[in-house]
C-alpha positions in Angstrom: 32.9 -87.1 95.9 29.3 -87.7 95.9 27.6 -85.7 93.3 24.7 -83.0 94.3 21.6 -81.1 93.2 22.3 -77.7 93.7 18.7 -75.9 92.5 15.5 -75.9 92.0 12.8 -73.3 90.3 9.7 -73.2 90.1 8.0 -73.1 86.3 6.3 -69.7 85.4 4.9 -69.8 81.9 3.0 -66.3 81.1 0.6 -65.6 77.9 -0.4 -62.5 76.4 -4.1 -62.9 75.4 -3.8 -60.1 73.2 -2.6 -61.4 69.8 -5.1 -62.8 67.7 -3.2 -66.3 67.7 -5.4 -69.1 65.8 -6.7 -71.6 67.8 -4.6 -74.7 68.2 -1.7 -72.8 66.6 1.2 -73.5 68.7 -0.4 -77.2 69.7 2.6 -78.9 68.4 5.1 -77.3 70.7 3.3 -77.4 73.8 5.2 -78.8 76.6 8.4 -79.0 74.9 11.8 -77.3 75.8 15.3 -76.3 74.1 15.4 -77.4 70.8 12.8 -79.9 70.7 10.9 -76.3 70.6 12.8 -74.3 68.4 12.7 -77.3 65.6 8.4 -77.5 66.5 8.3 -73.6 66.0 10.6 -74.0 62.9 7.5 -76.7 61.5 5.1 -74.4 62.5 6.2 -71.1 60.8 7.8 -72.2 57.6 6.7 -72.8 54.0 5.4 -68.8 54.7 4.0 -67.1 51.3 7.1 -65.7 49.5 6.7 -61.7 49.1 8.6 -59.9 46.2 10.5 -57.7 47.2 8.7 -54.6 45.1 5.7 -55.8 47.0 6.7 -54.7 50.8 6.7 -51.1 50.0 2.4 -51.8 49.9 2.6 -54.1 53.0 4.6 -51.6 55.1 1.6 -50.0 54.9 -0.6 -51.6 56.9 2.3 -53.4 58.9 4.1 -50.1 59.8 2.0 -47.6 59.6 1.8 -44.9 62.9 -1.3 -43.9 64.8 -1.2 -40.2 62.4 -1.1 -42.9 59.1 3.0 -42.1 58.5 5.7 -44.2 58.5 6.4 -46.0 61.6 10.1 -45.9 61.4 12.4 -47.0 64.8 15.6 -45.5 63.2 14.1 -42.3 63.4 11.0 -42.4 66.0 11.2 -40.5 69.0 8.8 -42.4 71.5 6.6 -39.7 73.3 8.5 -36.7 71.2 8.4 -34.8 68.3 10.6 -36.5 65.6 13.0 -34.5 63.3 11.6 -35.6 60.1 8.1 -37.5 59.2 8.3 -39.8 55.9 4.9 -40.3 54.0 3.9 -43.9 52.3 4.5 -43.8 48.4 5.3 -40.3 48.2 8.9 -40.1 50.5 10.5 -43.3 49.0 13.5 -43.8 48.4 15.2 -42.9 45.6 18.4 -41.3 46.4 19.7 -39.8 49.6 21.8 -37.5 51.2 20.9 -36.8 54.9 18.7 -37.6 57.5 15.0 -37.4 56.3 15.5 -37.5 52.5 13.9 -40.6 52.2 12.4 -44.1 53.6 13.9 -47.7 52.2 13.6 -51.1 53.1 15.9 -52.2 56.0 17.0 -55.6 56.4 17.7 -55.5 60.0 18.9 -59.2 59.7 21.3 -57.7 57.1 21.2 -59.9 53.6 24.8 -59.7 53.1 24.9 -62.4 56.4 22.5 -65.1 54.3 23.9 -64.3 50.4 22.1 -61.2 49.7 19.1 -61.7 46.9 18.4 -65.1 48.5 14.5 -66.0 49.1 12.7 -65.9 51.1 14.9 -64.4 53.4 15.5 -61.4 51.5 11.7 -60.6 51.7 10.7 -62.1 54.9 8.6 -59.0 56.7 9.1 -59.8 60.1 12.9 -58.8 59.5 12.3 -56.1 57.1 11.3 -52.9 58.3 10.7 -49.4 56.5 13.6 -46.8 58.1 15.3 -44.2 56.9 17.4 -44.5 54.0 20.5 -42.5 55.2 20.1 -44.0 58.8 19.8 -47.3 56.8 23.4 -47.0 54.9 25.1 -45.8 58.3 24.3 -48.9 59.9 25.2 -50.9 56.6 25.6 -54.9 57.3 27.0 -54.1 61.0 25.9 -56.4 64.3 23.4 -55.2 66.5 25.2 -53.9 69.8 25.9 -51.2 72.7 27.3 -48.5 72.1 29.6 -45.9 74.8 31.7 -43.9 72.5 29.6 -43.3 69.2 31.4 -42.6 66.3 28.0 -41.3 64.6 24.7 -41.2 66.3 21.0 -39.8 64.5 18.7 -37.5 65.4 17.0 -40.0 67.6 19.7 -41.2 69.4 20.2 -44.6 67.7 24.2 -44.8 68.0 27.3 -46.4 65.5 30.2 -47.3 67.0 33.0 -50.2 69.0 31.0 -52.2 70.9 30.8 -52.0 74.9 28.5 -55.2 75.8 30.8 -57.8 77.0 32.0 -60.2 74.3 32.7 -58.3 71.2 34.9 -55.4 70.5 33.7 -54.6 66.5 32.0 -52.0 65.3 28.0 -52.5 66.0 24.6 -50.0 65.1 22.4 -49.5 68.7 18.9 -48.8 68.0 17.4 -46.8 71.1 15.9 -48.6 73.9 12.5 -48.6 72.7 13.1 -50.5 70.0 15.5 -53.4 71.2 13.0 -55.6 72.1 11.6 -55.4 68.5 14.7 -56.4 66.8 16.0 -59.1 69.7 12.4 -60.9 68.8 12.9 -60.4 64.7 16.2 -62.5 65.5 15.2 -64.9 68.0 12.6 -65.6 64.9 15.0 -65.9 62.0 16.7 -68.2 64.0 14.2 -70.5 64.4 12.6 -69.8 60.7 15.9 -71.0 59.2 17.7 -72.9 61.9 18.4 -75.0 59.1 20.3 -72.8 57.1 22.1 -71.0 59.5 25.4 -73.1 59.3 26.0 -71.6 56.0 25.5 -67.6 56.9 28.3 -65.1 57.9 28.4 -62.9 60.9 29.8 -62.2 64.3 26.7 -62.6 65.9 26.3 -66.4 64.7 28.3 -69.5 65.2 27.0 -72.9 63.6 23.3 -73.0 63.5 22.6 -70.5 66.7 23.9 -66.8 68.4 27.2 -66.5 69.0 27.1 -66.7 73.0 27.6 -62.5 73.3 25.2 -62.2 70.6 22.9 -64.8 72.6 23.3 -62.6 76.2 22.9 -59.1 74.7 19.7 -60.2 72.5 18.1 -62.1 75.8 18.9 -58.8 77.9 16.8 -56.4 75.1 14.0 -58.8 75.4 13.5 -59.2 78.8 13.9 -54.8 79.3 11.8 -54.2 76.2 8.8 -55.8 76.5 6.1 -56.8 73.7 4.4 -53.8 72.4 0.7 -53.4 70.7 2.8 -52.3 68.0 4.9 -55.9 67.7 1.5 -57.7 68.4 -0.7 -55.3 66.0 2.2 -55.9 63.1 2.4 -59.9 64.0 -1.4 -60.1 63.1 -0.9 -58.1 59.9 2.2 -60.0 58.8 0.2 -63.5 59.8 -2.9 -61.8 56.8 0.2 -61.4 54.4 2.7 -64.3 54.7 0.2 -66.9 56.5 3.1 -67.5 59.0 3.3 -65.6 62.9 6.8 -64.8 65.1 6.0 -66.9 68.0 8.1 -65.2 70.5 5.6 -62.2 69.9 2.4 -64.3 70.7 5.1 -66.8 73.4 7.7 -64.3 75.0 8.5 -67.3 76.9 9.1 -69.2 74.3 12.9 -67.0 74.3 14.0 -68.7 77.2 12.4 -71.8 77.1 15.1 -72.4 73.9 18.2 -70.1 74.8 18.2 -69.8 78.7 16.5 -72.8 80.2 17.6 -71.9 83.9 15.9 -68.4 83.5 12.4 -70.1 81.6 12.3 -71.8 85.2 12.0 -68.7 86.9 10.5 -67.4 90.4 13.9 -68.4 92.1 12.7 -69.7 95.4 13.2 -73.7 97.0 9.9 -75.4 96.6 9.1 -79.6 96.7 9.7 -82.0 95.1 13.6 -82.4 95.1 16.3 -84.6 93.8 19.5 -85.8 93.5 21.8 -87.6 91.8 25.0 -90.4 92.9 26.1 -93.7 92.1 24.0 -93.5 88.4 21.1 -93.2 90.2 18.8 -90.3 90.3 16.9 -90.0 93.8 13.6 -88.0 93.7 11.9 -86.3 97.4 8.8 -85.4 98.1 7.0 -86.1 94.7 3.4 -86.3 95.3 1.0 -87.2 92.7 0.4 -84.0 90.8 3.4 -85.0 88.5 2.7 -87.9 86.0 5.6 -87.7 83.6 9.3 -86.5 83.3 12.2 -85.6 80.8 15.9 -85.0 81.3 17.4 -82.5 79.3 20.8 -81.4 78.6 21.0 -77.7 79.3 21.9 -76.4 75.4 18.3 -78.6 75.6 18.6 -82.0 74.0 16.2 -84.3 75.1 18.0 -87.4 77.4 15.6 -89.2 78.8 11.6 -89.3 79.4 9.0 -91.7 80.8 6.0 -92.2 82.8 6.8 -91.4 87.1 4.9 -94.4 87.6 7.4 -96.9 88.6 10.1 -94.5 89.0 8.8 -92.7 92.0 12.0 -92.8 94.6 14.4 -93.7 92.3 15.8 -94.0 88.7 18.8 -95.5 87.5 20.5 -93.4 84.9 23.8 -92.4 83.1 24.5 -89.1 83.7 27.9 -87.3 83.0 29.5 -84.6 84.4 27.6 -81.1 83.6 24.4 -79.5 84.0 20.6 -81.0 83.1 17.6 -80.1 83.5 14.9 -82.1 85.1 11.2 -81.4 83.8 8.6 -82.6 86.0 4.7 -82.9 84.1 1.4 -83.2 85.2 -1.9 -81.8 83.9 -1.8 -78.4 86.0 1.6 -78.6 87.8 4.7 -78.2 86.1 8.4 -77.7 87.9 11.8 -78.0 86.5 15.0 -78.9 88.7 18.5 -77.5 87.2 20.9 -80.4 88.4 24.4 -80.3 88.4 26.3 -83.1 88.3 29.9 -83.4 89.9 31.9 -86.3 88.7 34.1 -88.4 91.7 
């Protein structure tokens, strides 16, 4: 059987201008894919300045504070509403609780129990930690983030508690309302590239070896891409980059989400475009490649770099190893970029 290309995408890369990114921050991961990325983000953001933990009830104040100077908390906001309870800075913290509205703690939405509990800097890393409301806080305890059809307890603003209905897991999960997803998917895409390292070692259904578990992967991909970055995310970014000296990339690089944990989506506007290729008899065929494109790389499709070189000398054909899966073929020049998924059918 000869083996085939089946697609090819054309590479979209977007950037929001509005975060105050330092120049030349993200230099060192420009270009790169999968986890040649992740582990150049990873570089990039660690080694951030340790909090303690008595100090974030100060920070939350300048990193979630609301437009009337109260508590921004998304376990209790009602976007475009009136919520049921307010909490002031210093004067409603918690303390002790009984109900809804008593009182505002620090949530570990990345829950501590899944790293060791007390364990730095984890356990006081602000872009994970978030002031919300302490009663709200214990009802969704150390559970997985999820979706939610038949709540067994739901709060005043909707966020839900209950079995899980996104394909893939069945366990009891907490749903934050939509507004908010997008918020907490980016908090996790950045703890998993902050520790990447570490993550072998933690405990929770949505993580297996050092990355998502794959319904954990597809549900946090899905909040992402249908809520969008907020001047909220990028107004707290800034603030937490004044605090900790570190920044979530996937705030400042929405695209970075894909470009590391759905490669065939980072290579997006689906529609045929030149050049082409193919692969059979261990040789990879390229068509119509004209001289916008000066380098390439082939990349497994979990991202692993394979193979890169110079096109020069290689421009009709290559002779290459490939086995039988998918790869991903990144074309480079200095203002063109495409990407060909190829899938390779063994004989």
């Amino acid at each position: 059987m000869t083996k085939k290309l089946f697609f090819l995408f054309s590479f979209f890369l977007p950037f929001f201008g509005q975060a105050q990114i330092p120049v030349g921050y993200y230099d060192t991961a420009e270009g790169l894919i999968g986890t040649e990325l992740r582990e150049a983000l990873r570089d990039i953001i660690d080694n951030h300045d340790i909090q303690t933990y008595g100090s974030l009830w100060l920070h939350f104040q300048t990193t979630d504070v609301n437009a009337d100077g109260l508590v921004w908390d998304m376990y209790s906001d009602v976007p475009g509403g009136t919520p049921d309870y307010t909490f002031t800075f210093s004067v409603d913290q918690c303390g002790n609780y009984a109900q809804e509205g008593d009182c505002y703690n620090r949530e570990h939405s990345f829950p501590k129990s899944w790293f060791g509990g007390e364990v730095p800097p984890m356990y006081t890393d602000l872009f994970h930690l978030v002031p919300t409301d302490g009663y709200v806080n214990g009802q969704r305890g150390n559970y997985p983030y999820g979706e939610v059809d038949s709540p067994t307890w739901t709060s005043t603003n909707g966020s839900k508690r209950g079995p899980c209905s996104y394909p893939g897991y069945t366990g009891t999960v907490f749903e934050p309302i939509d507004e908010y997803k997008g918020d907490f998917a980016r908090a996790y895409f950045y703890m998993l590239t902050r520790y990447m390292n570490n993550i072998s070692s933690w405990n929770s259904d949505m993580l297996s070896g050092n990355d998502f578990s794959p319904w954990a992967k597809e549900l946090l991909l899905d909040w992402a891409a249908a809520d969008t970055v907020s001047q909220k995310e990028i107004d707290r970014n800034n603030e937490i980059y004044s605090i900790q000296d570190n920044r979530n990339p996937f705030i400042d690089h929405p695209e970075y989400i894909h470009d590391i944990w759905d490669l065939a989506s980072s290579i997006s506007e689906m529609q045929l475009v030149s050049p082409r290729v193919s692969y059979r008899n261990s040789t990879l065929y390229f068509y119509d490649l004209n001289a916008v494109y000066s380098d390439f790389s082939v990349y497994s499709l979990s991202g692993a770099l394979l193979f890169e070189s110079s096109l020069e000398g290689y421009t009709d054909e290559l002779a290459i190893n490939l086995n039988q899966g998918l790869y991903i073929i990144d074309l480079k020049g200095m203002d063109h970029r495409s990407a060909l998924k190829l899938m390779v059918i063994s004989n």
